[in-house]
C-alpha positions as CSV (number, residue, x, y, z in Angstrom):
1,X,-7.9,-4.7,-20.8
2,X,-7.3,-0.9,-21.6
3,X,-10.4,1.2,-20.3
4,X,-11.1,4.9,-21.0
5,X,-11.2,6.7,-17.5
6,X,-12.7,10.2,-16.5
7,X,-10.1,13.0,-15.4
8,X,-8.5,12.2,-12.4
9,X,-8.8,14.4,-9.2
10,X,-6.3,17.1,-8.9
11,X,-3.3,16.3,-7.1
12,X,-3.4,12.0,-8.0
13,X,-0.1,10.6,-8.7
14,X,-0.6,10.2,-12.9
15,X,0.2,6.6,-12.4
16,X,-3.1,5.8,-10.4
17,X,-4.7,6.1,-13.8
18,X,-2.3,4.6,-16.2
19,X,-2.9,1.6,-13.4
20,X,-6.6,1.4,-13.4
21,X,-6.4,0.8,-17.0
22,X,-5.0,-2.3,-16.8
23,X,-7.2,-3.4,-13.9
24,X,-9.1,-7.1,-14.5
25,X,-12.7,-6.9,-15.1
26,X,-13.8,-9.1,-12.2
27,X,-11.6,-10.0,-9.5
28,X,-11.0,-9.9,-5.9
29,X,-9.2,-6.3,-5.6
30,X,-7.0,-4.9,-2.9
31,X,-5.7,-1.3,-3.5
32,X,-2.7,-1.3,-1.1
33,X,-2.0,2.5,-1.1
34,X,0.3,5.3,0.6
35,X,-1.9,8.0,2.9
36,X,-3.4,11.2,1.2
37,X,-1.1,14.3,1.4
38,X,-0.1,15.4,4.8
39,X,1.5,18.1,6.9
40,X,5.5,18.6,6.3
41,X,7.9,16.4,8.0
42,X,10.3,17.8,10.7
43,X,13.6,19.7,9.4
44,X,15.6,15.8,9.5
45,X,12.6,14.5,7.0
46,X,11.0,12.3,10.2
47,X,7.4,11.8,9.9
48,X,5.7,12.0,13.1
49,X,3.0,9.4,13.6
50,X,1.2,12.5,14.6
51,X,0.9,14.4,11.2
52,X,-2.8,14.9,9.7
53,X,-4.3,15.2,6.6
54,X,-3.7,18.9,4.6
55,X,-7.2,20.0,4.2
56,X,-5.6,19.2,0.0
57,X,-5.1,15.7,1.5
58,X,-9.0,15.4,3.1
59,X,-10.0,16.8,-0.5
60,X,-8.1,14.3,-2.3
61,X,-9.0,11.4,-0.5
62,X,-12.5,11.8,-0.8
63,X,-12.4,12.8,-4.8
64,X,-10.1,9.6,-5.0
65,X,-12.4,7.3,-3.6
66,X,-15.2,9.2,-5.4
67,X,-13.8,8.6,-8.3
68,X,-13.1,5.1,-8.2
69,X,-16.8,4.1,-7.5
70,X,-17.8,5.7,-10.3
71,X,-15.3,4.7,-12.8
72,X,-14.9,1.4,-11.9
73,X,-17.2,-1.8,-11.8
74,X,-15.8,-2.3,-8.8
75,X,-18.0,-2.1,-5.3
76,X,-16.3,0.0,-2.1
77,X,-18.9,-1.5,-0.2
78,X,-15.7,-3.0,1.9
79,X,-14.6,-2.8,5.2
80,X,-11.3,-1.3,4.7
81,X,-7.7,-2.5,6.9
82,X,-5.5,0.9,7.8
83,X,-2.3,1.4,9.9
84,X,-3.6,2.6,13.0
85,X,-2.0,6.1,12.3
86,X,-4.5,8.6,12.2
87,X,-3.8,9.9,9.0
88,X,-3.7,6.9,7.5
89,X,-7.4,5.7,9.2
90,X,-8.5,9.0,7.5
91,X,-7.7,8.2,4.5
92,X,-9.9,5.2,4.6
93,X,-12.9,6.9,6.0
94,X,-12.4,9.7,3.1
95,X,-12.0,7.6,0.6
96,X,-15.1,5.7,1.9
97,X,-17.3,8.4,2.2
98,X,-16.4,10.0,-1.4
99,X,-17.5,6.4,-2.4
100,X,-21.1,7.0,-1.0
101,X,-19.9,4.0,1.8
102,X,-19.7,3.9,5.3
103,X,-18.0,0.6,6.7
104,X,-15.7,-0.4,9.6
105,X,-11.7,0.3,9.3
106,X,-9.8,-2.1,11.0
107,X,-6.6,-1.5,12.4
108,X,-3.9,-3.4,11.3
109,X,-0.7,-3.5,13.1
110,X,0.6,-4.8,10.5
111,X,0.3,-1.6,8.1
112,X,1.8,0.8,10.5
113,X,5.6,1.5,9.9
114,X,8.0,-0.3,10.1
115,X,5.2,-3.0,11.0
116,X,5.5,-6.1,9.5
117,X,9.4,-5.3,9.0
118,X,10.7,-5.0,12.6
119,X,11.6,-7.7,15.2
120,X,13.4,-5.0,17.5
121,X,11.7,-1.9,17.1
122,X,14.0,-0.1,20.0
123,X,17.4,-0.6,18.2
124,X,15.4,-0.5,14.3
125,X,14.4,2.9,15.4
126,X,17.8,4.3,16.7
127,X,19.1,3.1,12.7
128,X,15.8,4.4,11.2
129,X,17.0,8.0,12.5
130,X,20.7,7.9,11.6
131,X,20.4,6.6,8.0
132,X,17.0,8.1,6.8
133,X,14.3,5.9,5.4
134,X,15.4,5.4,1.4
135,X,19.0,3.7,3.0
136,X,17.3,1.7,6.2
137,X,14.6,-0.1,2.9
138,X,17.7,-0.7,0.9
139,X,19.8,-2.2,3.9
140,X,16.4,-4.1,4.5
141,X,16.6,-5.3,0.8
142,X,20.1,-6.2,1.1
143,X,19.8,-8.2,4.6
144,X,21.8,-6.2,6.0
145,X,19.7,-4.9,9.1
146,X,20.0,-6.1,12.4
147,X,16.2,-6.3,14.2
148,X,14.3,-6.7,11.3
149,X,13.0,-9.9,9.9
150,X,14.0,-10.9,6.0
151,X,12.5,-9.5,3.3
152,X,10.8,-12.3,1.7
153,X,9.3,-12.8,5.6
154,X,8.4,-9.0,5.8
155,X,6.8,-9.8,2.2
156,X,5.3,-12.7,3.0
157,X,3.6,-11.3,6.3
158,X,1.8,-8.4,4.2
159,X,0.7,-11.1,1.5
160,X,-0.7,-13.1,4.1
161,X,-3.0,-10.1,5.5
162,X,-3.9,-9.2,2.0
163,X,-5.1,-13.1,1.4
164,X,-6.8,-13.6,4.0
165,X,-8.8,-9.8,3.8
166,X,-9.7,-10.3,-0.3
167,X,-13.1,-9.2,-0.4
168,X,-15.8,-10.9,-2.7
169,X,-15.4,-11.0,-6.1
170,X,-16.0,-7.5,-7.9
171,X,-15.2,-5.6,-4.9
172,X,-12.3,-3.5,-3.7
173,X,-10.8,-3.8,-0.6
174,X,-8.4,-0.2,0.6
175,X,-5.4,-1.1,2.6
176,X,-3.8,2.2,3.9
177,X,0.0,2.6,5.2
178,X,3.0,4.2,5.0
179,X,5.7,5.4,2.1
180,X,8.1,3.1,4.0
181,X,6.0,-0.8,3.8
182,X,5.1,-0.2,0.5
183,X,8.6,0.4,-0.5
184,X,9.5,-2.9,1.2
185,X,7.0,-4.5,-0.4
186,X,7.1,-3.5,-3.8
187,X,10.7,-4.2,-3.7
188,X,10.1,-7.7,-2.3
189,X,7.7,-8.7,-4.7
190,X,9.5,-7.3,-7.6
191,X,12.4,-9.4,-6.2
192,X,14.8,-6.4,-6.3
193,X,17.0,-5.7,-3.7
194,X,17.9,-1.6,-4.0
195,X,15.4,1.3,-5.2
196,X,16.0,5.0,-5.3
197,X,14.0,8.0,-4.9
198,X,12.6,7.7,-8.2
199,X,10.8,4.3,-7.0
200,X,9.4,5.8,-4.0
201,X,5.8,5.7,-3.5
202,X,3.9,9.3,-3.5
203,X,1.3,10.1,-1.2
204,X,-2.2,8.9,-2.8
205,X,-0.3,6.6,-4.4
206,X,-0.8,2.4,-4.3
207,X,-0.4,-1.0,-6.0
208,X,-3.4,-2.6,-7.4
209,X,-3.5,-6.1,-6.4
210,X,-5.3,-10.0,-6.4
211,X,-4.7,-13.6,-6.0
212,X,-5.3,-16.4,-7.6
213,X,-8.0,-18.5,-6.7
214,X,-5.8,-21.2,-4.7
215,X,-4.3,-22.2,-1.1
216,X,-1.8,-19.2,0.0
217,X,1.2,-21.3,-1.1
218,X,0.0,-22.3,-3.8
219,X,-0.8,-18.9,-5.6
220,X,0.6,-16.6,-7.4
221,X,0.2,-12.2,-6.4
222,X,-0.5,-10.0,-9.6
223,X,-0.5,-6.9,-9.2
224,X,-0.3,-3.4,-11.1
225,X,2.4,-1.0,-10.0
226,X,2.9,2.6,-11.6
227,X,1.1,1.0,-15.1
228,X,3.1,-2.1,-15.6
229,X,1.4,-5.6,-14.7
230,X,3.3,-8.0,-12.7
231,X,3.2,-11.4,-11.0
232,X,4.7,-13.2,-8.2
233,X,4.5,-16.4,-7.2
234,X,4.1,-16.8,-3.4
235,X,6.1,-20.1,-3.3
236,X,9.3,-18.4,-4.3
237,X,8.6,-16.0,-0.9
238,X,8.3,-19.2,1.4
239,X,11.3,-20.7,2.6
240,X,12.1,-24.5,2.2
């Protein structure tokens, strides 16, 4: 269903909107979304863990979630799940607040990066720094990192918080991380195995996403990525 949406707030990635037109009318959302904009990265494009919010970011997260409560049917009246990163637990609580909503945000261990990827985060790190982010997702997608799980497991853990966080039924449910998981994730669940830069997810930018009503194994995942639906069954994730 194609729905006609107010402007968007000034400095949204364009695809937010050409998503939430495709949105369902009634079901159990999960926005799964990339911090607001934030301070430069060092000179070797590292993002500290300790980078805030631009006072554009603070603006844009609060306008954001503004905007969603009301032009959707959706309710924000959520606790939200955040990578424990500041910025990112900002983004939550300014999204939250534009919405008119004041609920918990859970840390989530899960959603901080490389999170649900690593196994070894001492020797993931030391590769992290020598090859940059966009090769270290691609060599995830590939299998070919040492001290990281596999893909379809880094998937599959993500999924599983998502299940088992699905808010009521016309509700939305934030989940805030990092450029680097939702990359991984995306290009698990689209079942590709290299991106570029042109697939990497903006700041303020996110994946629209339910289940079906059924067991975890048993489902499938839609979801709505840069305004193209998609779906996923979870069984093809799980291994033998």
């Amino acid at each position: 269903m194609r729905i006609k949406v107010a402007p968007a707030p000034a400095h949204l990635p364009p695809s937010m909107i050409e998503s939430v037109k495709l949105l369902p009318k009634n079901a159990r959302l999960i926005l799964f979304t990339r911090h607001s904009l934030r301070e430069r990265s060092d000179k070797n494009g590292f993002a500290s863990y300790a980078l805030p919010l631009t006072p554009s970011g603070r603006v844009l997260a609060s306008a954001w979630g503004r905007w969603l409560a009301e032009n959707l049917s959706y309710s924000m009246d959520v606790d939200s799940i955040s990578s424990p990163i500041q910025r990112c637990i900002d983004t939550a609580v300014l999204m939250q607040e534009g919405a008119g909503v004041s609920r918990n945000v859970s840390h989530q261990s899960l959603l901080v990066e490389p999170g649900s990827l690593v196994v070894d985060p001492e020797a993931v790190g030391e590769i992290f720094k020598e090859i940059g982010a966009l090769n270290f997702i691609n060599r995830f997608l590939a299998s070919e990192l040492i001290g990281t799980k596999s893909p379809k497991q880094g998937g599959l853990d993500l999924l599983d918080l998502f299940y088992h966080h699905q808010p009521a039924y016309g509700h939305l449910l934030l989940a805030v991380s990092h450029d680097t998981l939702l990359s991984a994730f995306l290009g698990v669940v689209m079942g590709v195995r290299q991106i570029g830069w042109n697939d990497w997810p903006k700041m303020m930018e996110g994946v629209f996403l339910w289940f079906d009503d059924k067991p975890f194994a048993q489902a499938k995942v839609h979801f709505i990525w840069r305004g193209k639906i998609y779906d996923r069954l979870l069984m093809d994730l799980i291994p033998n």
